[in-house]
C-alpha positions as CSV (number, residue, x, y, z in Angstrom):
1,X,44.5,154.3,67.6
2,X,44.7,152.5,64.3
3,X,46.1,149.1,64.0
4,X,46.8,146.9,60.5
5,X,44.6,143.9,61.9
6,X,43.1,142.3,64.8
7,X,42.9,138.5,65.6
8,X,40.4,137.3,68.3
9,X,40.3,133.7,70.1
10,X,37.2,132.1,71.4
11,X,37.6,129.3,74.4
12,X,35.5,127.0,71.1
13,X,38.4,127.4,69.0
14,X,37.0,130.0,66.5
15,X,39.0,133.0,65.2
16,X,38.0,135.9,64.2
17,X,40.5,138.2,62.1
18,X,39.9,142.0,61.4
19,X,41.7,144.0,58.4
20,X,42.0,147.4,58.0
21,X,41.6,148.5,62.0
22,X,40.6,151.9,62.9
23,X,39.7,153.6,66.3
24,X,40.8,150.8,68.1
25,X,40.1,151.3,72.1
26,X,40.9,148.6,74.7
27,X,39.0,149.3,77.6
28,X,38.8,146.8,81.3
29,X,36.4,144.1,79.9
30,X,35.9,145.6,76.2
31,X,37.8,145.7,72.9
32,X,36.0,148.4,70.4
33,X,37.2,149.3,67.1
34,X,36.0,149.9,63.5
35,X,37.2,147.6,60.1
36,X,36.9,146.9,56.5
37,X,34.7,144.4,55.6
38,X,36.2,142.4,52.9
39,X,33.0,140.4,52.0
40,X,30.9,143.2,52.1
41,X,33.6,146.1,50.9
42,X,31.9,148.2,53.7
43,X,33.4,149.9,57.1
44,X,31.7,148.4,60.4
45,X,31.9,149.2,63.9
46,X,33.2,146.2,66.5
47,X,32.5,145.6,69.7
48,X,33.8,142.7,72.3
49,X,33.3,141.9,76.0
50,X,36.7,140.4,77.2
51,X,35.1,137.7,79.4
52,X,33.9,136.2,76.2
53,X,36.9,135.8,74.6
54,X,40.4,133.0,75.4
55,X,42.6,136.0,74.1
56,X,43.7,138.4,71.2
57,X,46.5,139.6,69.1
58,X,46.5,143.2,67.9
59,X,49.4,144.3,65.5
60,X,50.4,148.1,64.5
């Protein structure tokens, strides 16, 4: 499934935001998916355990 961006939360206050979302696959206690790299201009490959994380926002 593609989505335009992802934004994770972390119980320490850090966010993580992801641009350019492919192949995005929410599993029980895993969020995969694949994004642009803006600082590197490069596609990478995601991966997330749930348990880690305070929540997430996913838009398409």
């Amino acid at each position: 499934m593609k989505v335009k961006n992802i934004v994770l939360f972390f119980e320490n206050g850090t966010t993580f935001k992801f641009v350019d979302v492919k192949n995005y696959v929410n599993k029980e206690n895993l969020i995969e998916f694949s994004y642009f790299s803006q600082s590197e201009s490069v596609e990478k490959s995601a991966k997330f355990d749930k348990s880690k994380l305070l929540g997430f926002s996913v838009n398409f």
